[in-house]
N, C-alpha and C positions, 0 to 999 in steps of 0.2 A: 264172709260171715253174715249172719240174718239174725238177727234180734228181736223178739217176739215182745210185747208187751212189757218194757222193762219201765218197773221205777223210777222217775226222773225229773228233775226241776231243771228248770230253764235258766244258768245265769247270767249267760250272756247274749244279747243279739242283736245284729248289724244288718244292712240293708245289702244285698248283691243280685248286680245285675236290674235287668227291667221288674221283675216280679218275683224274687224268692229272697232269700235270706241266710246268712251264718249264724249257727247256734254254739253257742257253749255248755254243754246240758253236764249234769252230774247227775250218775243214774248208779244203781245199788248195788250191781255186781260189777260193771262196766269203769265205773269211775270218771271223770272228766274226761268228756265225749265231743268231739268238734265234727256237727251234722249241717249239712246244705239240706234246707226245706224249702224245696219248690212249688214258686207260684202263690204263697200266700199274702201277698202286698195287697193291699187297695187295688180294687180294678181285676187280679185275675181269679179265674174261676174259682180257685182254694182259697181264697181270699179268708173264708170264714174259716179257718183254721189259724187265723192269725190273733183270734180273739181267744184260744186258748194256748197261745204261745206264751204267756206270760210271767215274768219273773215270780216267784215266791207262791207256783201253785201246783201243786201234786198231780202227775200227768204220767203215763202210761203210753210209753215211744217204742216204736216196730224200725226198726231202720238196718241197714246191709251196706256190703262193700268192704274191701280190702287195704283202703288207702288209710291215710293218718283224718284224712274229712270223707264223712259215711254219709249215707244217703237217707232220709228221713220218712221213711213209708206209711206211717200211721199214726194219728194221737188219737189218744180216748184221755177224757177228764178223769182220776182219782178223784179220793177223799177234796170235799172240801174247807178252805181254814180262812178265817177271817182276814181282810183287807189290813196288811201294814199302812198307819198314818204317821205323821208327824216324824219325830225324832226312832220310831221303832221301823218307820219303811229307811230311813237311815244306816240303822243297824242292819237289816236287812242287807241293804247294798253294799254296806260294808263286810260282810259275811262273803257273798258272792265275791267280792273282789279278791280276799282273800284267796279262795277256793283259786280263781282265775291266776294267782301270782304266785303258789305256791307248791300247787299239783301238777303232775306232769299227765299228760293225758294216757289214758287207756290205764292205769295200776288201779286196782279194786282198792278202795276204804268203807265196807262195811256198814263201821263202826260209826266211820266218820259220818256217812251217809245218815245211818240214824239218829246221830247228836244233833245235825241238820235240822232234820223233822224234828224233831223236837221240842229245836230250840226255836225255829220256825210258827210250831203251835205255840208254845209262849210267848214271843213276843204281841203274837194275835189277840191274848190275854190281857191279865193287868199286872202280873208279874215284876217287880225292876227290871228295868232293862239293867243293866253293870251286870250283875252275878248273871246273868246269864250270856254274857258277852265274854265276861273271860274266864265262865264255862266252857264254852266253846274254844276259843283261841288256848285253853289247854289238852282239848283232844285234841283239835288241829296238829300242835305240837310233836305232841304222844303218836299220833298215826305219823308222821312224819319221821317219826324217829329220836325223836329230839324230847323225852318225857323229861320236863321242869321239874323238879325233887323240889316240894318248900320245907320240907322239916329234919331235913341231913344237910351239916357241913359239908358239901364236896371238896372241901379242902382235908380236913379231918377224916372225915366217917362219921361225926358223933352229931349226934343229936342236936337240932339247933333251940339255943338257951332262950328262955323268952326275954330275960334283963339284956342281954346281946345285941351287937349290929352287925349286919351282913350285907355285904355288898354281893352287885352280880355279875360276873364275868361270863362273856359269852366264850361258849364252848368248855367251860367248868360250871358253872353253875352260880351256887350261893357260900360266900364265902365269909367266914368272921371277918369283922375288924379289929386286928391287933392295937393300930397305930390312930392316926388322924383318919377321917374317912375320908376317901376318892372313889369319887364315881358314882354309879347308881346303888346309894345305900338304904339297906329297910332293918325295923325296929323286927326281932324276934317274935316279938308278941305276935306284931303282924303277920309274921310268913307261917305261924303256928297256926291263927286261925284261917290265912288261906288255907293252910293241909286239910284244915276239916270242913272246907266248901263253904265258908264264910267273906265271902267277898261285899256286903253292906256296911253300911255305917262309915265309922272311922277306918276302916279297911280299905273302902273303896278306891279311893285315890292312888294310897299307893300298890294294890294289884293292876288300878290301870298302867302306873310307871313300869311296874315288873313286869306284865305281860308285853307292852311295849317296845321295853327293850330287848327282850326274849326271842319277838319278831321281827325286830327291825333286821337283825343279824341276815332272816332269808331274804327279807324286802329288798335290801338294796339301799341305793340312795333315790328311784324315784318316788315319789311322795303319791300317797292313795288318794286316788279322786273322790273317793268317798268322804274322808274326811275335810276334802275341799270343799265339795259341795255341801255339808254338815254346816260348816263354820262359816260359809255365806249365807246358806238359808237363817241361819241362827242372826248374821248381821242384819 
C-alpha cells in the first residue's frame, strides 16, 4: 500500500533506535495509523522533519508498506492553527489519548476525523473548553458505535421528563428512577439540555460525570495520563 498526501495529526510519538522514531498519526481516510519515520532525531540528516512532527498540527503524510507499522515517506505542513497553552494543550492531550485507547488501527472515522479539526481549531480559540470536550467524547462515542441517547428512557422508550431522575447504566443507557437513586444519577433538565448541545453552566459538571462514565466502560481500569498530568500541573 502507498499513501499519497493523506490528512494527518501526529498523536503519538516515541524515540526508536539511534535516529527515527514511532508515530501514532490519525489520518482522514486511513484512520489510526502506526508509522516508523526515519532518521528525524537530533543529529540525523532528516533531523528537520522533526520539527514538523508535532502533536496538534495539520500535516500531509505519503507513507507505504503492508505490515500493521508503515513506513513514513513524506510530510508537507497543512493549514496552519494556533499553539495549545495552558489547560487547552491539556485538552488536547487528552483528546490524543483518547484516540490512542479507544481506536483500533487502520478502520476509517471520517467523521471522527473532522470533529478532531474542529474541535482542534477551537480550542486554539477562546471558546470554553467543557462543551467542546464532551463535544467531542460524544462523537467519539457515536463513531464507536456506542451513540449516548440524552433524551429517551432506554429503559421505557419515552421521552425523558425534565422534573425526573435518571441514572446511567452502561450498556443500556439512561434510566428513570423509580426508587431511592444508585449510582450515577442526573436531574432530567440536565440530560434535556445536553440533547440540545448545551453543556455550560449549571450543566457542566454533570455532563462531565455522564460523559465519564460513558467512557470509563471502553477505558478500562488504567487511569489516563492526561488527566495525571492535568491535576499535577494544576498542583
Amino acid at each position: 500500500m502507498r499513501v499519497q498526501l493523506q490528512p494527518a495529526y501526529v498523536i503519538h510519538r516515541r524515540p526508536y533506535r539511534d535516529s527515527s522514531a514511532l508515530l501514532d498519526v490519525f489520518t482522514a481516510e486511513y484512520g489510526r495509523v502506526g508509522l516508523i519515520a526515519r532518521g528525524v532525531r537530533r543529529g540525523s540528516r532528516s533531523a528537520g522533519k522533526a520539527a514538523l512532527l508535532q502533536p496538534f498540527r495539520p500535516l500531509l503524510l505519503s507513507f507505504s508498506g503492508r505490515a500493521e507499522l508503515k513506513t513514513l515517506m513524506a510530510i508537507e505542513p497543512a493549514n496552519a492553527l494556533s499553539p495549545l497553552r495552558g489547560s487547552r494543550l491539556f485538552s488536547g492531550l487528552y483528546m490524543n489519548e483518547l484516540l490512542i485507547r479507544l481506536l483500533h488501527r487502520d478502520d476509517p472515522y471520517p467523521g471522527l476525523f473532522a470533529a478532531y479539526g474542529m474541535t482542534l481549531t477551537a480550542l486554539g480559540g477562546f471558546a470554553p473548553v467543557d462543551p467542546l470536550l464532551r463535544r467531542f467524547e460524544l462523537d467519539l462515542l457515536e463513531n464507536l458505535g456506542y451513540r449516548l441517547v440524552l433524551d429517551t428512557d432506554s429503559g421505557s422508550g419515552k421521552l425523558v421528563r425534565a422534573d425526573a431522575r435518571y441514572r446511567y447504566e452502561p450498556g443500556r443507557g439512561l434510566i428513570a428512577c423509580d426508587g431511592p437513586a444508585v449510582g450515577t444519577v442526573f436531574a432530567g433538565s440536565d440530560l434535556l439540555a445536553m440533547a440540545r448541545g448545551d453543556f455550560a453552566g449549571a450543566v457542566r459538571l454533570p455532563a462531565r460525570r455522564l460523559l465519564r462514565a460513558a467512557l470509563a466502560v471502553h477505558l478500562g481500569d488504567m487511569p489516563l495520563r492526561s488527566r495525571e498530568l492535568f491535576s499535577s500541573a494544576r498542583r
